[in-house]
N, C-alpha and C positions, 0 to 999 in steps of 0.2 A: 504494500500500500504506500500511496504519496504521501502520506505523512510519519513526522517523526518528531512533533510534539509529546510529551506524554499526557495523556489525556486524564483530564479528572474526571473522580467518579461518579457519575449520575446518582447512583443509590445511595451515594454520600450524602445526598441533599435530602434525603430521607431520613425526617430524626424526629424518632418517637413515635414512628406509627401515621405520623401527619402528610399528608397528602402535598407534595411542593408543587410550586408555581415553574416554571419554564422561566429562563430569564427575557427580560423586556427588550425588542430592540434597540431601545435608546443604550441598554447595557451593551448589546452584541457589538453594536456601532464602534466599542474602546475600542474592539479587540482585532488583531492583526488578520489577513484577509486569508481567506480559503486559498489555495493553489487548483487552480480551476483546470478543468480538462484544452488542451489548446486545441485548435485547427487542426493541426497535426497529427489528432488521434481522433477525430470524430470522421465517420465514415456517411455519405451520402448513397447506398447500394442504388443500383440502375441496372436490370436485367436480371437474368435467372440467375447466371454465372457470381454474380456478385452475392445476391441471398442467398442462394447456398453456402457460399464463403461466408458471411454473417450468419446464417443459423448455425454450422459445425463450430466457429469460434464461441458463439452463445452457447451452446449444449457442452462443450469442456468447461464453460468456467463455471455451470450450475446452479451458480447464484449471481443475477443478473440485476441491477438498478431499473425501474420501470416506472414509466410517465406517459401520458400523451397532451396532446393540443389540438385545440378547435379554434376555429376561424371563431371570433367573439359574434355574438348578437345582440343587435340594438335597438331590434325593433321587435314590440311586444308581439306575442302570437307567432313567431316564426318560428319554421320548423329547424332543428340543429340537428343537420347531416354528419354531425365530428365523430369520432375524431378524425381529423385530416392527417396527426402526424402522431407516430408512436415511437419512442424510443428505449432502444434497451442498450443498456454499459456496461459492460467487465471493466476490470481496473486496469485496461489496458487499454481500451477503443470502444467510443459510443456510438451505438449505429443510428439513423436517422431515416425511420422509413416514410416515407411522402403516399400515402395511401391513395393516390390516385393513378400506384402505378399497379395495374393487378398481381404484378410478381412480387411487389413488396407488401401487398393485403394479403396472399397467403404464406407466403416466412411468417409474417404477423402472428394469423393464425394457429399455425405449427407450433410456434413459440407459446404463446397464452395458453395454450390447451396440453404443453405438454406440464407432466405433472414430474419429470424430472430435472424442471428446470425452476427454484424459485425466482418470482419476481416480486422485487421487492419494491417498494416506495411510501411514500407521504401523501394523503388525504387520497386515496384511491376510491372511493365511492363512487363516485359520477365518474370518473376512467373506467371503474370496472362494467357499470351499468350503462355506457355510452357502447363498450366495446360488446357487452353483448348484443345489444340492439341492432350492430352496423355487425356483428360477424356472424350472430346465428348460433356463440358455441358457449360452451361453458367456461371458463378460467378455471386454470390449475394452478394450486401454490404460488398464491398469491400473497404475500404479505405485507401489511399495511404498518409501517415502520411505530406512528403512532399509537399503535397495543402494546407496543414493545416497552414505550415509555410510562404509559401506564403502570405497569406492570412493575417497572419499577419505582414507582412511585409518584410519579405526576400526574396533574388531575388534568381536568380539559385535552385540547390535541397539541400538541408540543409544537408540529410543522421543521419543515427543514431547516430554518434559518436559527431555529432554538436549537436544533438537535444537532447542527454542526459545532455551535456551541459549547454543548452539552461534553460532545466526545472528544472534541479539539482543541479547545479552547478557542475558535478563531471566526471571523467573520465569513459568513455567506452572502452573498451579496446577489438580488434580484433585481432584473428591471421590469419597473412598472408598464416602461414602452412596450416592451417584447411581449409582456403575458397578454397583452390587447392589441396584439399586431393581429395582421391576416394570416393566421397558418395554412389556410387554403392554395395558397403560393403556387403555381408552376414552379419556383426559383426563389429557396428561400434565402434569405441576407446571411452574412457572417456571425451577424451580432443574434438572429435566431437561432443557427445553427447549435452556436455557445451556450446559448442561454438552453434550450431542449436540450441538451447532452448534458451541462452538466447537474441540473435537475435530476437525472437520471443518475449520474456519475457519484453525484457527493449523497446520494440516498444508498446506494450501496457502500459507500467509505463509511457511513455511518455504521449500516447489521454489521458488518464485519466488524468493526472498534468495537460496537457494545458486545460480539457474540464473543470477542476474543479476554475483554477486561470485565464481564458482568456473568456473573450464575445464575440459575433458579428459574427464572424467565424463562428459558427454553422446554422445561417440563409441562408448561401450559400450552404449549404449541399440539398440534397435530404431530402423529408419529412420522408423517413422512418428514414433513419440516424439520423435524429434530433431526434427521439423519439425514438432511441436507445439509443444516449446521453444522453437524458432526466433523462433516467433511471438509466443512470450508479451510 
């Protein structure tokens, strides 16, 4: 993993049984910035040839970072066709699938439904429910990073920018611009690119920090999960 901070302990914040707070952005804001995924490792697949190269690299590493994005809506009553883009990380390269290209909707597929690959992320609700709507299938091993924090003891949903925090000590940094850009894109920017990856990227740098420095947690998971864990 790209970091080599030591990381403080979440369950630390846990004293006496009481339920902690997440720290406040105005906190996170001190703190020195995440080491974000660059250009250089974030992958745009086009054709079959390349999604298959993206799904054998995604199925070695097991435990994958997962996100998507929809084109935003502004006008009441409108139907949302999203998500337009799904991304999944290893801690080596974030792939970037533009779902309007049919070979990158079914890698997509292949992936969310296998059950030996977890996917992991932050507020996946409406990802998971959008993605079944637009694919038709069930999601496998899926984990929603936020139980995680629960579990050790934070109340409410923590979010990524708490939980890089949390494991790192160090700032995440999101733009406002990007989250209410057009994902529907033919051609999406650089600064999109970045921003989807590493959404993806620093949500897995996270399971892995807490699965490697935190116990106990993992016994409430589902059996396969745990022995995805296991292996990370």
């Amino acid at each position: 993993m790209d970091q080599e901070r030591e990381s403080p302990s979440p369950a630390a914040r846990t004293q006496h049984g009481r339920r902690m707070n997440a720290p406040t952005k105005a906190e996170t804001d001190l703190l020195q910035p995440f080491p974000m995924l660059p250009m250089s490792r974030i992958k745009v697949p086009a054709g079959e040839a390349a999604c298959r190269e993206a799904i054998a690299d995604l199925r070695r590493a097991r435990i994958v970072g997962f996100d998507t994005e929809s084109k935003p809506i502004f006008v009441q009553n409108a139907v949302d066709d999203g998500p337009h883009v799904v991304q999944l990380s290893t801690l080596e390269t974030a792939y970037i699938f533009q779902l309007h290209r049919p070979e990158c909707e079914q890698a997509v597929i292949d992936i969310l439904s296998s059950p030996e690959v977890l996917k992991a992320g932050f507020g996946l609700e409406s990802d998971m429910s959008n993605s079944r709507r637009r694919f038709g299938i069930t999601l496998a091993s899926v984990l929603d990073i936020n139980t995680v924090f629960k579990l050790l003891g934070y109340k409410n949903s923590t979010g990524l920018r708490a939980a890089v925090a949390l494991a790192f000590n160090q700032r995440f940094h999101k733009s406002k611009s990007m989250t209410t850009s057009n994902w529907a894109l033919r051609t999406l920017s650089e600064g999109q690119l970045v921003y989807a990856a590493n959404d993806a990227y620093a949500a897995l740098c996270v399971l892995l920090e807490i699965n490697r420095t935190q116990s106990g947690w993992q016994k409430s998971m589902p059996a396969h999960i745990v022995a995805l864990l296991k292996n990370s």
